[in-house]
C-alpha positions as CSV (number, residue, x, y, z in Angstrom):
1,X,99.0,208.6,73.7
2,X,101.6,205.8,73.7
3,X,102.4,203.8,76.6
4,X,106.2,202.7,78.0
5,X,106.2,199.7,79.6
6,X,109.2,198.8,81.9
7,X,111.0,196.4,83.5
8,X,112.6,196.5,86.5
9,X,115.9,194.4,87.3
10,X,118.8,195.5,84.6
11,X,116.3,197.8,83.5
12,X,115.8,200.3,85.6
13,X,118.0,198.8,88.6
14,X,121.0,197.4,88.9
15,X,120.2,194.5,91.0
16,X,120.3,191.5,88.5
17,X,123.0,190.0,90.2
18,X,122.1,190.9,93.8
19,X,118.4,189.5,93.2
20,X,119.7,186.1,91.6
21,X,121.9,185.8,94.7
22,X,118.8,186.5,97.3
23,X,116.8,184.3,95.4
24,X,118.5,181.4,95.3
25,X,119.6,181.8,98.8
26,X,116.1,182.2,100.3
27,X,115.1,179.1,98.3
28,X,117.8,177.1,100.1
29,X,117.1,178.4,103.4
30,X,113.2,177.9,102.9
31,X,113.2,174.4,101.2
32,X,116.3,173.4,101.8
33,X,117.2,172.8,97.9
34,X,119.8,174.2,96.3
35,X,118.4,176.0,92.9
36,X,120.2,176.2,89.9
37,X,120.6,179.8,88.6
38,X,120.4,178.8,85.3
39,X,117.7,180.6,84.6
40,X,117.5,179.6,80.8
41,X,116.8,176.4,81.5
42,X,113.1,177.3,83.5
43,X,109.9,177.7,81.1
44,X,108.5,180.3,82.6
45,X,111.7,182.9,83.7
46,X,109.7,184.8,86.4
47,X,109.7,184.3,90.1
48,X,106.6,182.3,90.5
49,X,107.1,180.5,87.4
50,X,111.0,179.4,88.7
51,X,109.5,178.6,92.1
52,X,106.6,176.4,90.6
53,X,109.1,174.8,88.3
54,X,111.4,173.8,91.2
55,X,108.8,172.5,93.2
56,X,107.4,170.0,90.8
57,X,110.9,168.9,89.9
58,X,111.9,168.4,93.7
59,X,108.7,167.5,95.3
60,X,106.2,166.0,92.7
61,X,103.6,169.0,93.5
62,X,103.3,173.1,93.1
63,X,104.2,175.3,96.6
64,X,101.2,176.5,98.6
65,X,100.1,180.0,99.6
66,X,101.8,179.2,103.1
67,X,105.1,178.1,101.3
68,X,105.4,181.2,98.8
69,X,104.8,183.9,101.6
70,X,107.6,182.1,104.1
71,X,110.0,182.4,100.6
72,X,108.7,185.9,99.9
73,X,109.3,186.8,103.5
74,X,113.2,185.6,103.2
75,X,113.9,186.3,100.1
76,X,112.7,190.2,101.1
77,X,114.9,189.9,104.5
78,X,117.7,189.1,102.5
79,X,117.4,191.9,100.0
80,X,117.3,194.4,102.6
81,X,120.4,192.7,104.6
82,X,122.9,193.2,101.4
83,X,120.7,197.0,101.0
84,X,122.3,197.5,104.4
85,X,125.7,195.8,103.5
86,X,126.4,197.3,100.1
87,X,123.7,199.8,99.1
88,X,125.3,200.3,95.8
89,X,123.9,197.1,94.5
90,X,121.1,198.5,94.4
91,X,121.4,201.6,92.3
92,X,119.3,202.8,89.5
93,X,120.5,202.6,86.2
94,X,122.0,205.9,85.3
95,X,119.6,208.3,84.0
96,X,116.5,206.2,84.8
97,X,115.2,208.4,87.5
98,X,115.3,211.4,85.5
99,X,113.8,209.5,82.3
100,X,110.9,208.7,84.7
101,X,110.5,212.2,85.8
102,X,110.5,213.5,82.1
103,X,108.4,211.3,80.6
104,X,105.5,211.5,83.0
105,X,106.0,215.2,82.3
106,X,105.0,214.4,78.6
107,X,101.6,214.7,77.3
108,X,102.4,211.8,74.4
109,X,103.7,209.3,76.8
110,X,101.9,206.8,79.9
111,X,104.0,204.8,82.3
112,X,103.9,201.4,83.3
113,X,105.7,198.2,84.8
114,X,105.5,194.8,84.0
115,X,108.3,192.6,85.8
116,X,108.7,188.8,86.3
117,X,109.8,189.8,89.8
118,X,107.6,189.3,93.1
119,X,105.9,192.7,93.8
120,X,107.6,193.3,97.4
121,X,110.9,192.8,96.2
122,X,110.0,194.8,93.3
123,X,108.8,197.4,94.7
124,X,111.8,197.0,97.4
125,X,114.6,197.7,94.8
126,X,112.7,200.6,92.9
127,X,112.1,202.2,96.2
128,X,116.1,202.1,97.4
129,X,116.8,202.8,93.9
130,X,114.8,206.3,94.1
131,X,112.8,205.1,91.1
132,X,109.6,207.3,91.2
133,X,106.5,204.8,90.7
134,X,104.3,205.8,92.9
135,X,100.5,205.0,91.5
136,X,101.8,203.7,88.2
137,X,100.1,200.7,87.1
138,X,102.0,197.5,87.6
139,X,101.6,194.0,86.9
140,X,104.3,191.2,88.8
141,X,105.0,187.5,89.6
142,X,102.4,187.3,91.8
143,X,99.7,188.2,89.0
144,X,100.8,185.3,86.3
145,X,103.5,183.2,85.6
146,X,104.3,183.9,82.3
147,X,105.8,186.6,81.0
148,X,103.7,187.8,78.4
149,X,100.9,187.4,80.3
150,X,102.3,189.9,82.9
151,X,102.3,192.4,80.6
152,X,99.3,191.6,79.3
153,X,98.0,192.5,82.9
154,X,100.1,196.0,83.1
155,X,98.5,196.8,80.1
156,X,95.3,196.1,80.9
157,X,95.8,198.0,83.9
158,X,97.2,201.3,82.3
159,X,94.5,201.2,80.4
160,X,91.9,201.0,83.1
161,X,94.4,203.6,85.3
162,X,94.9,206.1,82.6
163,X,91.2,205.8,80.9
164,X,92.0,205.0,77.5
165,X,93.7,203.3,74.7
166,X,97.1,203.3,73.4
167,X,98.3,204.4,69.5
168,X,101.9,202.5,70.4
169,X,103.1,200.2,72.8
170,X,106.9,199.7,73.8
171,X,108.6,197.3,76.1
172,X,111.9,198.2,78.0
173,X,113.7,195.7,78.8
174,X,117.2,194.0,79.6
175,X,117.3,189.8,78.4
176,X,116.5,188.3,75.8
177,X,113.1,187.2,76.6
178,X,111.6,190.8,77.1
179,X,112.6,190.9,73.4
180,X,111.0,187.8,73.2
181,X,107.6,189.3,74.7
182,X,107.7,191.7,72.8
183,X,107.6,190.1,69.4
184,X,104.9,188.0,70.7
185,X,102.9,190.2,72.0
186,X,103.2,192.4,68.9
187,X,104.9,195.3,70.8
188,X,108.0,198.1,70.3
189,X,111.2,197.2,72.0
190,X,113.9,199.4,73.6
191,X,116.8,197.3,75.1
192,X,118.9,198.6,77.9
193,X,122.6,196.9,78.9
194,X,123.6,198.2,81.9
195,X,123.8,195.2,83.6
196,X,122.6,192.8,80.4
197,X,124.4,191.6,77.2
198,X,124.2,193.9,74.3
199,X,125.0,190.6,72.0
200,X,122.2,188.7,73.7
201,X,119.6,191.6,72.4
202,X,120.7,191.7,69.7
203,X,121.0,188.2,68.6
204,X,117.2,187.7,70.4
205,X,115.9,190.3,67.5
206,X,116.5,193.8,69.1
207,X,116.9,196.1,67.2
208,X,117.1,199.4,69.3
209,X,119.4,198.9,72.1
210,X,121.0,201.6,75.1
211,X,123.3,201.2,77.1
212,X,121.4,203.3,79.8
213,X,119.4,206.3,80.1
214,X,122.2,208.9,80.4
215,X,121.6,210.5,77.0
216,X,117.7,211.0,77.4
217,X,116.7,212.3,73.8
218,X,118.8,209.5,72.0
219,X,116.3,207.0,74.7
220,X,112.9,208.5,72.9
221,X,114.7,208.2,69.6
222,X,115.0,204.9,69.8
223,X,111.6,205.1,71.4
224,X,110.5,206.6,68.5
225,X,111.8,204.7,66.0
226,X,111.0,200.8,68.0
227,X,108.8,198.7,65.8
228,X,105.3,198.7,67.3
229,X,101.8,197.7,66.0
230,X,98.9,199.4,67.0
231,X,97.7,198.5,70.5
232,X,94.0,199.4,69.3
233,X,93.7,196.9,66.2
234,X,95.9,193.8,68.0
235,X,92.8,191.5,69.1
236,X,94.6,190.5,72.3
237,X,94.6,193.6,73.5
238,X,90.6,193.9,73.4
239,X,89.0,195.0,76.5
């Protein structure tokens, strides 16, 4: 069995743009610091790893439990405020919920989800966008704050969930450091552009890159054909 493993924002929502706005707004009415959207310049380009960052830049230490639930809690409120205002921000990327349909249908194929994203507002935006994920294994912000650790934990997890291990491994994924993970972590890649760069894949190494799901046997083509080691023989992938 091989195992997809997907990201969310760009990926399989559209809600880049609407999540950097929230974000950054929650952080300025919870700390009362305007952040810089720039999210290249952060080491770590996940929630928890931009929130930490912040924090040591603006107030010489790293946010306590307290702090992160009070910005979870805002950053969630204002989420479901622009749901309400313009639901379309929110949308799934065409195709993706019939993808995910289909491929749990599959007998070759396991789902999973590994996002830099906190896991309410994750799981937030998949549920508005009618992205059926129910009981998939799932690893978030909240777990690690770096990247390729996250998916190190969602793979870990499917294999625990699904009871075995994988012959091929492939990351979905919009920017250029999902690419980025995936090289590292020895892993297929699929890009999807929607609401991302094409050039930006591209130039990051991608090789295989959609612009959405719409045409669902050219997606496990390029499934298919992704570069991928096997999981089984890649020692950081031992259980």
């Amino acid at each position: 069995m091989n195992l997809l493993v997907f990201d969310i924002d760009g990926t399989l929502t559209t809600t880049n743009e609407v999540d950097t706005r929230c974000f950054a707004r929650a952080f300025l009415e919870t700390f009362d610091i305007a952040l810089d959207t720039s999210w290249h310049i952060y080491p770590h380009r996940t929630d928890s790893g931009i929130i930490r960052h912040s924090f040591c830049k603006h107030f010489g230490r790293t946010p306590t439990t307290i702090e992160l639930d009070l910005f979870r809690e805002r950053f969630l409120n204002l989420l479901d405020r622009e749901w309400r205002a313009a639901p379309q921000n929110f949308r799934a990327i065409a195709g993706a919920t019939r993808a995910f349909i289909r491929i749990a249908q599959q007998r070759d194929y396991a789902l999973a989800l590994a996002t830099g994203g906190w896991r309410v507002s994750a799981l937030f935006k998949l549920e508005k966008g009618n992205i059926p994920i129910v009981g998939l294994p799932a690893a978030f912000a909240d777990d690690a704050t770096e990247r390729e650790e996250i998916a190190r934990i969602a793979i870990d997890r499917a294999k625990f969930h699904y009871e075995q291990q994988f012959d091929r491994i492939i990351l979905v994924g919009d920017s250029d450091c999902d690419v980025t993970t995936a090289a590292r972590l020895g892993l297929g890649f699929v890009g999807i552009t929607a609401d991302a760069n094409d050039a930006v894949l591209r130039t990051a190494g991608a090789q295989y890159v959609l612009r959405d799901y719409s045409d669902f046997a050219t997606f496990m083509r390029a499934v298919e054909k992704a570069a991928g080691v096997k999981a089984c023989r890649c020692p950081i992938f031992d259980s």
